[in-house]
N, C-alpha and C positions, 0 to 999 in steps of 0.2 A: 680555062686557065690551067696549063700545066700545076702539076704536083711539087715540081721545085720550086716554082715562083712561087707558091702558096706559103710556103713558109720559111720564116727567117730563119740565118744563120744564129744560132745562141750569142755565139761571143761580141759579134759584129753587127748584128740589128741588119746585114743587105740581106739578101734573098738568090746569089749567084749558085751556090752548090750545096749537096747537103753532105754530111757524112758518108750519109747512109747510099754505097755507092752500088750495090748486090741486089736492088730492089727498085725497077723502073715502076711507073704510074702502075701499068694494068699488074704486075707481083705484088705490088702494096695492097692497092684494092683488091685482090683476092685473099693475100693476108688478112687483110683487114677484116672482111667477112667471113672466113674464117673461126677468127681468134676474138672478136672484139663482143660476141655476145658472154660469151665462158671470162673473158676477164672482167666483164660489166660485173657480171653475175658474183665470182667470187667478190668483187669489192664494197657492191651493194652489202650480202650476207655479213663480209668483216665490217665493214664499217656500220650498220646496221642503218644508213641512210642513202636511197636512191641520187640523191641531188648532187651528192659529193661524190659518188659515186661515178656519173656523169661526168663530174669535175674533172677527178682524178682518170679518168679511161681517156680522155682526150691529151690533158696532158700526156701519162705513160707512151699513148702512138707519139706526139709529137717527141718528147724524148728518146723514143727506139728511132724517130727517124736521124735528128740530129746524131745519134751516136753513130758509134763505131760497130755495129750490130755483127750478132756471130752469121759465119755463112758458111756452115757446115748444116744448112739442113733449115725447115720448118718445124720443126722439133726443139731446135736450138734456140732457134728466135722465139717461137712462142717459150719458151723457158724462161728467156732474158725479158721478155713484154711484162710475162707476171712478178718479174725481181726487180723491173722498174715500177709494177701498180705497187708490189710491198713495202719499197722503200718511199713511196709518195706515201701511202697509207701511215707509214711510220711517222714520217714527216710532219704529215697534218696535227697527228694525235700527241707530237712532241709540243705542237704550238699550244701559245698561251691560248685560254678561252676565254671571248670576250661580251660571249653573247650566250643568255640561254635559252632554253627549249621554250621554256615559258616565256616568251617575248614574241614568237612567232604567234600570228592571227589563225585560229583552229580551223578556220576554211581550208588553208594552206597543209594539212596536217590529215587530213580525209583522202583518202583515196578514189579513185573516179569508179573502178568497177571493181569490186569485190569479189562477181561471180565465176571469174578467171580462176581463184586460188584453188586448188585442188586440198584434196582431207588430209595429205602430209604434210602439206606446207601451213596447212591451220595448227595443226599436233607440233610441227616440229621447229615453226616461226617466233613463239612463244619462250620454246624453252633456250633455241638460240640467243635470242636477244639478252637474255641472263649470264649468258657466258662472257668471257673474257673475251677482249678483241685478240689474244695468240690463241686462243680456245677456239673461236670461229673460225680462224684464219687456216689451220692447222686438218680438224673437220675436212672443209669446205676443198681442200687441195687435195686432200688423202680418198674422199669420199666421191666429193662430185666432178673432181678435173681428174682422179684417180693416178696420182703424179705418186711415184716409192718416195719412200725414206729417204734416198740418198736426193734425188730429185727434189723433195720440199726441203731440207735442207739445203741446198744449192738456189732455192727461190727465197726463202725466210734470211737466210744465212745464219742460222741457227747450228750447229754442231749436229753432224748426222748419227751421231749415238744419243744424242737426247732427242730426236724427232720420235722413237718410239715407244719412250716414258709419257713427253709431253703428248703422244697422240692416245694411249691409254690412261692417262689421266684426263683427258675431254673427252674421253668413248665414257667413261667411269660418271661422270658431272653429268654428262648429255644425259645418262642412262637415269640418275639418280633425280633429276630436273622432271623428265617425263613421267616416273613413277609416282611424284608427288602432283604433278599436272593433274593427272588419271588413275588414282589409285584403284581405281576398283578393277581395271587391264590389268593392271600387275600385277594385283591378286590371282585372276587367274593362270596367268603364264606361269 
């Protein structure tokens, strides 16, 4: 099944065109693998749950495809994919909550292989989850997708003269989190 019949038009519920006119089957699927494990990643990290996660990364593609997508570059587009996972992300955490943690069966709640995780991600999964979700989100762009200032401002839409208060005050929190994780590491350091 072609890529345009797979999915509908937003406004109109057919399936004849999409927006998204700079981006045949095999450009997409190369996009797609590309970009789609780094926006997984950051969304998981901000949202601090794989499932919604998942949620949200499917949506985000199907949104860059209906839209009007920049076509100055792979660079561009992947910029505009993560300011459509931020504003879903926003979106979600604006919703009312109707359910909580404690209602989920703990099976569901367990991880299947634990021995994948590496010793930074035991150290530094902890002290993440404490953080705010702009704390994470801010991190996780500056550090692990390695996007400037003016770039995660342009993806948050955040004011790009506060991207580097707010990113020194989560380096500050991150730093302050791990020292109390491990005190006796930062004794020595």
């Amino acid at each position: 099944m072609p890529l345009e019949s797979a999915i509908p038009h937003p406004l109109t519920g057919d399936a004849p065109a999409l927006a998204c006119t700079h981006m045949d089957s095999d450009a997409f699927a190369g996009f797609y693998e590309r970009s789609a494990r780094s926006v997984w990643a950051y969304l998981a990290r901000s949202s601090g749950d794989p499932a919604l996660a998942d949620d949200l990364l499917q949506e985000a593609f199907i949104r860059f495809l209906a839209a009007d997508a920049p076509t100055d570059g792979e660079v561009a587009s992947r910029r505009y994919l993560f300011r459509i996972a931020t504003n879903l992300l926003r979106d979600h955490w604006r919703r009312p909550r109707h359910s909580s943690i404690d209602e989920v069966p703990e099976q569901f709640c367990l991880t299947a292989d634990n021995s994948s995780h590496s010793d930074s991600l035991m150290t530094l999964g902890p002290a993440l989850s404490q953080l705010r979700p702009r704390a994470r989100q801010l991190l996780w762009l500056a550090y692990a997708e390695g996007y400037s200032h003016s770039e995660i401002a342009a993806i948050t839409g955040l004011a790009s003269a506060s991207i580097r208060l707010l990113l020194f005050r989560a380096r500050r929190q991150m730093a302050s989190l791990l020292a109390h994780q491990n005190p006796t590491e930062a004794r020595l350091s």
